[in-house]
N, C-alpha and C positions, 0 to 999 in steps of 0.2 A: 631378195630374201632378207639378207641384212637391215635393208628400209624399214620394213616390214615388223621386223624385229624391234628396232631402233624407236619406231613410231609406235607400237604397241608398251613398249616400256616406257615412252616418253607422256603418254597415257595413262599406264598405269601408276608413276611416279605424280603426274597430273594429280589423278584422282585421290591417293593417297596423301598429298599436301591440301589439296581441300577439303578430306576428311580429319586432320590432323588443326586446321584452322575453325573448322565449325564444332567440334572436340574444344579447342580452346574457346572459341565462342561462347559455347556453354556454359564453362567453365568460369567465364567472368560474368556470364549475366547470374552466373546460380551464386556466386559472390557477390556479386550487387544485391539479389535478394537476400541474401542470410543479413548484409550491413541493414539494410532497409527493414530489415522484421526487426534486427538486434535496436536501431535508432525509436521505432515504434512501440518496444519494450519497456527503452528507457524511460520514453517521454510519460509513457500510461504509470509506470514506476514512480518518477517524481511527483506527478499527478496526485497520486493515491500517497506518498509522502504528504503534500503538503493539505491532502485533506483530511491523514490522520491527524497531523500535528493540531488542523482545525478542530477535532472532533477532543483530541487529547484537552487543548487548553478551554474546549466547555465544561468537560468536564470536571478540571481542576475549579473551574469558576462554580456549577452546581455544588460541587463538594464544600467549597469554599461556604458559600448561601449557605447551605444544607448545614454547616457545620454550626454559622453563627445562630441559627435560626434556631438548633437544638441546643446551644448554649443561652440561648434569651427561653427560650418554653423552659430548661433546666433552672433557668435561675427562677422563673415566673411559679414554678411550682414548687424551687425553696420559700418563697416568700410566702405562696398559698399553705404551704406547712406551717414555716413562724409563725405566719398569722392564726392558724388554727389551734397552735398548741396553748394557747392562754386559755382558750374555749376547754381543752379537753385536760388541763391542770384544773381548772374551775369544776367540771365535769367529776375527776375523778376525787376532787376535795369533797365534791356535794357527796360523791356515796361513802356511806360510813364502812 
């Protein structure tokens, strides 16, 4: 009877250390996923950094164009005014 006893606890203590080890098991492959999603984050992370910074320094370059390109049409159309106003001082001389 003792044996018996002996052996069914030494069984049950069995079982309970290999449910205690696949419990930990778990436990490290669900920690290996979490590091593995968190590394996959990062990577998609800097990614998307370094092709804001790309998309930022077009833009700064359009702006840049855009800027000079509305200061030459601004200057192009002082000139077209100078130019005009001899015409329209001659213009408002001729009306009495």
């Amino acid at each position: 009877m003792k044996q018996r006893i002996a052996f069914a606890l030494i069984l049950i203590v069995f079982a309970m250390s290999g449910a205690l080890h696949y419990r930990e098991y778990r436990k490290s492959q669900e920690i290996s996923d979490i590091l593995r999603i968190q590394a996959e984050i990062e990577f998609k992370r800097t990614s998307l950094m370094v092709v804001y910074q790309e998309v930022l320094q077009s833009v700064v370059k359009e702006l840049d164009a855009m800027k000079h390109g509305r200061i030459e049409m601004e200057s192009q159309e002082l000139s077209r005014l100078l130019d005009s106003l001899p015409d329209e001082i001659e213009l408002q001389e001729a009306q009495p």
